[in-house]
C-alpha positions in Angstrom: -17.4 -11.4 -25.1 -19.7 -10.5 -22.1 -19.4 -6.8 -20.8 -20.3 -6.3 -17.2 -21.1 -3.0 -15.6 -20.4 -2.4 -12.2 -22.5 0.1 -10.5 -20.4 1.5 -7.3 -16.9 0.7 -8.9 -15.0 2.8 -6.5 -16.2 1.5 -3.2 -15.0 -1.2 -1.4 -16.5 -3.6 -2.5 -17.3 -2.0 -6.2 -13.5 -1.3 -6.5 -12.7 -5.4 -6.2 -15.2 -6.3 -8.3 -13.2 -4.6 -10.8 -10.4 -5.6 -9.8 -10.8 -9.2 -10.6 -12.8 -8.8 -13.4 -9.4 -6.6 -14.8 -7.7 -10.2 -13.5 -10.3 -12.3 -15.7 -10.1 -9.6 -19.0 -13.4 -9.1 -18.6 -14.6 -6.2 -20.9 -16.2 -3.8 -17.9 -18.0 0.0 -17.7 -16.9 1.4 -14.6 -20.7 3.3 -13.0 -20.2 5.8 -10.7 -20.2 9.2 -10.0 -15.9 9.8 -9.8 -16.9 8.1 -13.6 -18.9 11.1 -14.5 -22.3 9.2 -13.8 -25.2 9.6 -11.9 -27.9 6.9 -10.8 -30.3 9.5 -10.5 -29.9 10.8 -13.9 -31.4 8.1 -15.9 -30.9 8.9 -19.5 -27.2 9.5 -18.3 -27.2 6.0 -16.3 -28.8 4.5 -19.9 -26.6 5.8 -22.3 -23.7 4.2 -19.8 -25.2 0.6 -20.2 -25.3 0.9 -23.8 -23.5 -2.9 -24.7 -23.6 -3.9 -21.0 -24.8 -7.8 -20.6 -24.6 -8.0 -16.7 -24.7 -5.4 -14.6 -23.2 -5.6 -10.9 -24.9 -3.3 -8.5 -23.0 -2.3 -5.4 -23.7 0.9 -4.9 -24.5 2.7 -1.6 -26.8 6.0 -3.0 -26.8 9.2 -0.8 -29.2 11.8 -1.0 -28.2 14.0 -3.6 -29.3 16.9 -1.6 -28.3 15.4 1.5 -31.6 15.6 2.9 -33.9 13.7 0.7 -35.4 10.5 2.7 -33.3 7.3 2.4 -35.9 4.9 1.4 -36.7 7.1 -1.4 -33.5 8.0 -2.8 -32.6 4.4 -3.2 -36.3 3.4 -4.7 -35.3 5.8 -6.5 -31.6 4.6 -8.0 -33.1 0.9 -7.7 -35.8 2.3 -10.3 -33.4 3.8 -12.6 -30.8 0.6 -12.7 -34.0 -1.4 -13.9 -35.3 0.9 -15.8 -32.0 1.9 -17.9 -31.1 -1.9 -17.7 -34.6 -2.4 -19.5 -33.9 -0.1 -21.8 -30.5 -1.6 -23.2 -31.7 -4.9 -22.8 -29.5 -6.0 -19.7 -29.8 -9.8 -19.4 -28.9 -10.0 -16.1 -28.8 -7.9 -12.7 -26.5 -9.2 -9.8 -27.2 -7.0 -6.7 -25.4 -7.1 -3.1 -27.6 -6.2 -0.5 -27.9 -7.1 3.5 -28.7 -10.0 5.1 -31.4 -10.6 7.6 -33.1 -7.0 6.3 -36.2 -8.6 6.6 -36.4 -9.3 9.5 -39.3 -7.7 11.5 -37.4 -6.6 14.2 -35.7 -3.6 11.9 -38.9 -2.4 11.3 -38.9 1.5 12.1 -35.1 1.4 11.1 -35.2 3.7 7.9 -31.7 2.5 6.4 -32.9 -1.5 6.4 -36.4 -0.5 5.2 -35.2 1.4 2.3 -32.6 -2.1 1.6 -36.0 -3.7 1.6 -38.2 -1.4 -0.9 -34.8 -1.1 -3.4 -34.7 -5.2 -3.2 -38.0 -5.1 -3.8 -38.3 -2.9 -7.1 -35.0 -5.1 -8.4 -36.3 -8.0 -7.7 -39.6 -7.2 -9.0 -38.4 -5.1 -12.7 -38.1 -7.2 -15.9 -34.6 -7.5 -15.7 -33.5 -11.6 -14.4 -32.0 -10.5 -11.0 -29.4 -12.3 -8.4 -29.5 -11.3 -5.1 -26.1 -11.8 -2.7 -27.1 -11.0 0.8 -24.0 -10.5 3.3 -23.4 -10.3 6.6 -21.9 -7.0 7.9 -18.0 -6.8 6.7 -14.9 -7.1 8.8 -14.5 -3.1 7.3 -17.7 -1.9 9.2 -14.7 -2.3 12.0 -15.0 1.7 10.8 -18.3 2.0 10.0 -19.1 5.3 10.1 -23.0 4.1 11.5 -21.6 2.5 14.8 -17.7 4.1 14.9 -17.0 7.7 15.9 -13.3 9.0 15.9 -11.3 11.5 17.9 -7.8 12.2 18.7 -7.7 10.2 21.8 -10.5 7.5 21.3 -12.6 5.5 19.0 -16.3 5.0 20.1 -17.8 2.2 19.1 -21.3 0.9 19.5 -21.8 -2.6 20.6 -23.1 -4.2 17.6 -22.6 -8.4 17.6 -22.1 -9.6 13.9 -20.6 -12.2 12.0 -18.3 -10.2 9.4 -17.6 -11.3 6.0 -14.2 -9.9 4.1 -15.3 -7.3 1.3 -12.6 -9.4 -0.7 -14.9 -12.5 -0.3 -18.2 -10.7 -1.3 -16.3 -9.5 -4.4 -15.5 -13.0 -5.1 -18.8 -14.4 -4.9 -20.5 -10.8 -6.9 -17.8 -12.2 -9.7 -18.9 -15.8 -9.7 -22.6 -15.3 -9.6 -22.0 -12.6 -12.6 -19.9 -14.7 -14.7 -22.4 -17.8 -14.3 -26.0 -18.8 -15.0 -27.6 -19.0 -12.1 -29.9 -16.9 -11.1 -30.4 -18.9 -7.4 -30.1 -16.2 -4.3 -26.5 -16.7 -2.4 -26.6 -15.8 1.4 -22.8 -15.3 2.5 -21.5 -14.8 6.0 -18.2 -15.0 8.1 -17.3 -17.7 10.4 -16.9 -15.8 13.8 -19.4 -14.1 15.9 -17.7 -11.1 16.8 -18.5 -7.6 19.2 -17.8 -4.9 16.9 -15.8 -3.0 20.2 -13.8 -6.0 19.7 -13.1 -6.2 16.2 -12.3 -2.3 16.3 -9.9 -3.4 19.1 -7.8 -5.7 17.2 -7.3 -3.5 14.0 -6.1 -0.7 15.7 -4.1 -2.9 17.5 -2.9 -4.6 13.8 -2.2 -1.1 12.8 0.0 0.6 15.6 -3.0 2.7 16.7 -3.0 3.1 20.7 -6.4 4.9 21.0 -8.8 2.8 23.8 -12.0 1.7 22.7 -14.9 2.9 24.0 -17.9 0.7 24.3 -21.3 2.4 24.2 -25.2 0.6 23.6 -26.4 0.9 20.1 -29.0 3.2 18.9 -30.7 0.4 17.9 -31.4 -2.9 20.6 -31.2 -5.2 18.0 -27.9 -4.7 16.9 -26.5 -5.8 19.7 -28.5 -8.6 20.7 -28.0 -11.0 17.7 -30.0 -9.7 14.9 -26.9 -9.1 12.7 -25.8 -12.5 12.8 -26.4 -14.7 9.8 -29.2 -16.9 9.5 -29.1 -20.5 9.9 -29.3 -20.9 5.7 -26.1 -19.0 4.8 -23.3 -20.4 3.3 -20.1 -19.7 6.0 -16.7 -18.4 3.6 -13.5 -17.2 5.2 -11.2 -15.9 6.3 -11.8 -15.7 9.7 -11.2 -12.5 12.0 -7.4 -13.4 12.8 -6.4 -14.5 9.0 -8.2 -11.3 8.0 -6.4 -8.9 10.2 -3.1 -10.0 8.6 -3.8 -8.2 5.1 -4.5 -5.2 6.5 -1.6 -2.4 7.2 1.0 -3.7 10.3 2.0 -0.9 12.2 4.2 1.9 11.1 7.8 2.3 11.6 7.3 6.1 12.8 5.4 6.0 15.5 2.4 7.1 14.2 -0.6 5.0 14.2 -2.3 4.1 10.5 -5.2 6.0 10.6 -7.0 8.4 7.6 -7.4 12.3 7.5 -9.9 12.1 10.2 -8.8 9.9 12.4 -10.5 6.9 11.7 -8.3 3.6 11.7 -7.7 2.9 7.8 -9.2 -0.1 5.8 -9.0 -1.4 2.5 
């Protein structure tokens, strides 16, 4: 029986990975830290692969000091996947990652260039590695990056993207894990969307009455089309409105669905 790892099992899209590998009776090793591991403790991370086949990696590293630079604290977890993969003789690596983050035009944008340099040292180790490149999902609606909460507003920067479900990108994480090619997926959504407007319509789904506030992007790019998918990617649903209906309806007390701090919930 194949035993897959997945690296990032509690986030969102880490935690449905797991979920339908559970469905499939896959035998899995749940990586992260709420698991008692760390990615930059790599005799900790290797002695977690011990039996591991494939090895999902959706993990998002922070910097463990919270001050470290990005690009290296995810050169860094990149180096100790392949490494400890290497070392218990992984067959395979299946990694989600961003699309379009090489694209020169996010040059000087430390997050994408450290997606780029972590790619690059995967891609690049001796372990056989799939890459699934997504467009943003329909959950950066709260993306902490573009989305800032308070009691009476949301704030939202005008990003333009095609969103993809985190349900979908699970799907095809699963697929590409469970078969034998090692050929590159490119996934995106099939609606070009304003992130003010996607915000919009999930507070709307879920009873929350705060207005959106539209602001410009830190970054040009975002909102002029550089976040939509490129002309090679395959298009997989749902779209925004079919979407919208698995998440929470509003409440029957009068209170909007929203988490601790205010920020509209998603799955």
């Amino acid at each position: 029986m194949t035993t897959i790892a997945v690296i990032g099992a509690t986030g969102i899209a880490g935690s449905r990975v797991v979920a339908r590998l559970k469905s499939r009776d896959v035998a899995i090793v749940e990586i992260s830290r709420e698991h008692g591991v760390d990615l930059f403790d790599g005799p900790e991370l290797s002695h977690a692969l011990q039996g591991v086949d494939v090895v999902i990696d959706v993990s998002n590293p922070v910097p463990p000091d919270g001050r470290s630079d990005i690009t290296q604290t995810l050169a860094a977890a990149s180096r100790n996947i392949v490494g400890a993969s290497a070392r218990q003789d992984v067959q395979r690596l299946v990694v989600s990652t961003i699309a379009g983050i090489e694209d020169p035009v996010f040059d000087g944008f430390p997050y994408y260039e450290a997606k780029r340099a972590a790619k690059d040292i995967l891609l690049e180790g001796p372990v056989p590695t799939t890459i699934v490149k997504s467009t943003q999902w329909y959950e950066s609606a709260t993306n902490h990056d573009a989305v800032t909460c308070n009691a009476k507003e949301v704030i939202v920067e005008d990003w333009l993207i095609q969103p993809i479900a985190a349900d979908t990108v699970a799907d095809v994480l699963v697929e590409a894990a469970l078969g034998q090619s090692h050929t590159p997926r490119t996934i995106t959504g099939p609606d070009a969307i304003r992130l003010p407007d996607l915000t919009s319509k999930l507070l709307a789904q879920q009873g929350d009455r705060r207005r959106v506030r539209t602001v410009e992007p830190a970054v040009a790019a975002l909102g002029a089309g550089a976040l939509l998918a490129p002309g090679h990617a395959v298009v997989v649903g749902p779209d925004v409105e079919t979407w919208l209906q698995t998440m929470a309806p509003p409440s029957t007390d009068g209170h909007h669905a929203a988490d601790g701090d205010g920020r509209p919930g998603s799955r």
